[in-house]
C-alpha positions as CSV (number, residue, x, y, z in Angstrom):
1,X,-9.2,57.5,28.8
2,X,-8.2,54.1,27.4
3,X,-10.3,52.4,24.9
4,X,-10.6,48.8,24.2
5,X,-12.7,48.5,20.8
6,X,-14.9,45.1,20.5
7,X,-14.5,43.7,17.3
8,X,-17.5,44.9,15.5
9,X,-16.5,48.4,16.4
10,X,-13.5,47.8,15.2
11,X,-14.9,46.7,12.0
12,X,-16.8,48.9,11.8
13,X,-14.7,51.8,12.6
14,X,-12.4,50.5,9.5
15,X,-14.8,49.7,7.1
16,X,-18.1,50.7,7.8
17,X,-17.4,54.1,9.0
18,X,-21.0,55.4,8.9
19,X,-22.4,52.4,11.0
20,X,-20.7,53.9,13.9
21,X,-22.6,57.4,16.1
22,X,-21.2,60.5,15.9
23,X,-20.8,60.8,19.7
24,X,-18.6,57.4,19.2
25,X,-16.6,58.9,16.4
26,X,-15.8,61.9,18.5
27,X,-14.5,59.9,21.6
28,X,-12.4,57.2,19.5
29,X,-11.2,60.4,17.6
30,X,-9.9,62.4,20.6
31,X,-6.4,62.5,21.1
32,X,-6.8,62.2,24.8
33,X,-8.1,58.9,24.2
34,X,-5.7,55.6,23.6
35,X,-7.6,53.3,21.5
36,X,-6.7,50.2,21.7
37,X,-7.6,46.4,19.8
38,X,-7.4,43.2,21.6
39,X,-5.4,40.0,20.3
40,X,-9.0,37.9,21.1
41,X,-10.3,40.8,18.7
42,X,-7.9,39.6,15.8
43,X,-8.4,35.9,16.7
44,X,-11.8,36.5,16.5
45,X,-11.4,37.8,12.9
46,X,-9.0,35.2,11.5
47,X,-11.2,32.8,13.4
48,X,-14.6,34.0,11.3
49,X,-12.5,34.6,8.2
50,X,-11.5,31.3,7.8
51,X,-15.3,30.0,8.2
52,X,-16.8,32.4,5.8
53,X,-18.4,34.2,7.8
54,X,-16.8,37.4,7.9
55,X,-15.2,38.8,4.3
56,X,-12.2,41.3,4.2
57,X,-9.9,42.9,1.6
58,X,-6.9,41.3,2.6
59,X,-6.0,38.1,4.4
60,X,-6.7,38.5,8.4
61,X,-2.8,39.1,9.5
62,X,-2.2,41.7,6.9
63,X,-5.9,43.6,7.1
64,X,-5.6,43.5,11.3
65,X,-2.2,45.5,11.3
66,X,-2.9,47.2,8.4
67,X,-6.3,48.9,9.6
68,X,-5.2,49.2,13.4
69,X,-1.6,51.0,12.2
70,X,-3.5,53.5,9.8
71,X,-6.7,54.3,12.3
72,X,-4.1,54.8,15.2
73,X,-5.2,51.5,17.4
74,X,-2.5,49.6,19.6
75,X,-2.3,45.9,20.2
76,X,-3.3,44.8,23.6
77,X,-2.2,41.6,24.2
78,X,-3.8,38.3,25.9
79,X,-2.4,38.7,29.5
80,X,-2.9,35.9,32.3
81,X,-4.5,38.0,35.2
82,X,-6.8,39.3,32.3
83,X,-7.1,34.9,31.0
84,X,-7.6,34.1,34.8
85,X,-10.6,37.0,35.5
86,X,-13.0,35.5,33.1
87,X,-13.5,33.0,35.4
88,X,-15.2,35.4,37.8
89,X,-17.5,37.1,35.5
90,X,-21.1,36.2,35.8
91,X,-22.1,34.5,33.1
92,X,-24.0,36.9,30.7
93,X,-22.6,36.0,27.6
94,X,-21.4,33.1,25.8
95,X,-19.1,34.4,23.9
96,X,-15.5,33.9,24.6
97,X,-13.9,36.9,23.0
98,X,-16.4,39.5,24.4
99,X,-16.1,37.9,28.0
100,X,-12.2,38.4,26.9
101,X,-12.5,42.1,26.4
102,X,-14.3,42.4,29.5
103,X,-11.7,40.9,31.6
104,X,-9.1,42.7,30.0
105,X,-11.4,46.0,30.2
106,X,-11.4,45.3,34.4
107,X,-7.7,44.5,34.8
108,X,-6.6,47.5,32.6
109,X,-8.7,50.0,34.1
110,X,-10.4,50.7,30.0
111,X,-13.6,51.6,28.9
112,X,-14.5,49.1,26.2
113,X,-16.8,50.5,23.0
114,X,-19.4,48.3,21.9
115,X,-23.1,48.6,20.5
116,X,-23.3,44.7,22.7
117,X,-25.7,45.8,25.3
118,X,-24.9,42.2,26.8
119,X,-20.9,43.7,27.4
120,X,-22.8,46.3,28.9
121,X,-24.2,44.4,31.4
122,X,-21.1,43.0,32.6
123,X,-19.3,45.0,35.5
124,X,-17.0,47.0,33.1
125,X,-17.2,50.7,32.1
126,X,-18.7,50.3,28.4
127,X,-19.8,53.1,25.9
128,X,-21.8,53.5,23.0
C-alpha cells in the first residue's frame, strides 16, 4: 500500500511518537507499506514555523529531510494533475494543504493517514 502521511501525523510520527495508535504504528511500520510525505506537508511546516505557531529542533529545511530520511518517508512532490484535482473536490475543508493531500491521495492511487475526520470525508481512501 502507499501511504501519504498528513502533516500532523507526520509530526507526530517524529516527535510525538505516543500520540499516534498502535494499529497506526503497525501499518506505517510494515515494510509492505511506502510511506510517503508531501511537499504541501513541508510547506505547511515552514509555513507555521515561521508564524510561531509550530516549534521544532531545527530550522524547517533541515528537520523535514532530517526526520523523513531517518523514519524511512519519501518526498512526494506537488504535481499539476494532483494541483488541477483540487478544483473538483467538494468543498469540505478549508484548508489548502489537506485538500492538497487529498488530491494527490486520488491521482496516486494512496491511502492518506490522518486523525482529520474532515480528510475522511473527502472521496479518498484515509486511515486512522
Amino acid at each position: 500500500m502507499k501511504l501519504l502521511l498528513d502533516t500532523c501525523a507526520f509530526l507526530w510520527i517524529v516527535g510525538q511518537p505516543a500520540r499516534v495508535p498502535a494499529h497506526v504504528v503497525a501499518i506505517y511500520a510494515s515494510p509492505e507499506n511506502d510511506v510517503y510525505l508531501s511537499a504541501a506537508s513541508a510547506w505547511e511546516i515552514a509555513i507555521k514555523h515561521a508564524a510561531g505557531k509550530l516549534g521544532l529542533a531545527k530550522a524547517p529545511d533541515r528537520f523535514v529531510s532530517a526526520e523523513r530520511t531517518a523514519h524511512g518517508i519519501a518526498p512526494l512532490a506537488i504535481d499539476e494533475e494532483s494541483a488541477l484535482h483540487v478544483t473538483r473536490l467538494p468543498s469540505l475543508h478549508r484548508d489548502p494543504f489537506d485538500r492538497m493531500l487529498v488530491s494527490q491521495a486520488i491521482v496516486h492511487g494512496m491511502t492518506i493517514l490522518t486523525p482529520d475526520p474532515l480528510i475522511a470525508q473527502y472521496p479518498a481512501r484515509t486511515l486512522w
